[in-house]
GUVEX-816314 format. One record per residue (C-alpha): residue in one letter; residue number from 1; y, x, z. Coordinates in Angstrom, 1 decimal. Layout:
<atom 'a' NUM <Y X Z>>
...
! end
This chain:
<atom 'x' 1 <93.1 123.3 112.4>>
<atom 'x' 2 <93.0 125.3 109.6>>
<atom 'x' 3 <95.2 128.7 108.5>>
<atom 'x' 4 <96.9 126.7 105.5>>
<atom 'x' 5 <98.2 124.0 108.2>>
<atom 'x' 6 <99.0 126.5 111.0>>
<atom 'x' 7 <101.0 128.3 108.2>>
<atom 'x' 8 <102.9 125.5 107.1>>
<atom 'x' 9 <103.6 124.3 110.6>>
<atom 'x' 10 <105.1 127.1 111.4>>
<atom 'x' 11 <107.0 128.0 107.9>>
<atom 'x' 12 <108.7 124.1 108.6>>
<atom 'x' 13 <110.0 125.4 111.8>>
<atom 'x' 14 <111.4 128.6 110.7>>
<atom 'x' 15 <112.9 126.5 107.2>>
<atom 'x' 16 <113.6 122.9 108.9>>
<atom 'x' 17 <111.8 121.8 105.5>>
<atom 'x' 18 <109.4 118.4 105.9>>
<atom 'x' 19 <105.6 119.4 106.5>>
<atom 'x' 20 <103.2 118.8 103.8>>
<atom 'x' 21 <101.5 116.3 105.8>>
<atom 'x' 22 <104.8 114.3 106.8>>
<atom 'x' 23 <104.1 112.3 110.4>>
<atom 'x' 24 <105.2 109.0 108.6>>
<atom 'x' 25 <102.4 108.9 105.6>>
<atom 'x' 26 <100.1 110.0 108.8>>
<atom 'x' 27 <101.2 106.9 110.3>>
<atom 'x' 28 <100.6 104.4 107.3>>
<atom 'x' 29 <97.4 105.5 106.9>>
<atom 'x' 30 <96.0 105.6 110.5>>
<atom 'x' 31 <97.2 102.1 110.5>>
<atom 'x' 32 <95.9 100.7 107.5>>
<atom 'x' 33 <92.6 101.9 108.8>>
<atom 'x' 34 <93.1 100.8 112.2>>
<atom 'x' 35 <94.3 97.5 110.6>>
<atom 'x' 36 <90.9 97.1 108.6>>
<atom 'x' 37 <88.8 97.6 111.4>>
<atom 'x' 38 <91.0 95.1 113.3>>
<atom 'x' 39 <90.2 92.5 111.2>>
<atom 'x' 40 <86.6 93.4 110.4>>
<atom 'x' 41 <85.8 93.2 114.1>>
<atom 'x' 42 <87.3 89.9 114.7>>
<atom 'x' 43 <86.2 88.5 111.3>>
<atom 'x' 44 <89.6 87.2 110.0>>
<atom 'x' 45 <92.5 87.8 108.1>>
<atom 'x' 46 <95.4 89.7 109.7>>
<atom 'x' 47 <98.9 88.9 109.5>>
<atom 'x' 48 <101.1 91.9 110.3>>
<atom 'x' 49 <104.3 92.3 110.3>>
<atom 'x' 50 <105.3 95.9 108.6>>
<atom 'x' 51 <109.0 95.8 110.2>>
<atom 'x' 52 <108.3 95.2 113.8>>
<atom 'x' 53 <105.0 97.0 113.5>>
<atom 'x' 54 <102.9 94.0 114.9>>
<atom 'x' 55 <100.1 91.7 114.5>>
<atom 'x' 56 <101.5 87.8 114.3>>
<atom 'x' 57 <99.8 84.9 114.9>>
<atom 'x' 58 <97.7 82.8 112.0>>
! end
């Protein structure tokens, strides 16, 4: 962790404010990634659904 994230941590707490690093965008793009290897490991296309959060069946 670095001083400029410790900071803003704890300047959200003290404010309520949203992070700079919001844990929703962190989310989309672990699991975009997570979603390409996914599919590059079992050498197909994906179907996912983006409401219920889950692979579906081709």
């Amino acid at each position: 962790m670095t001083l400029d994230h410790v900071k803003n941590f704890l300047d959200c707490v003290r404010s309520r404010k949203l992070p700079n690093g919001d844990v929703l965008i962190g989310h989309r793009s672990a699991q975009a990634s997570h979603l390409g290897n996914i599919a590059y490991l079992e050498r197909r296309r994906l179907n996912f659904d983006t409401t219920r959060e889950e692979l579906l069946p081709l």
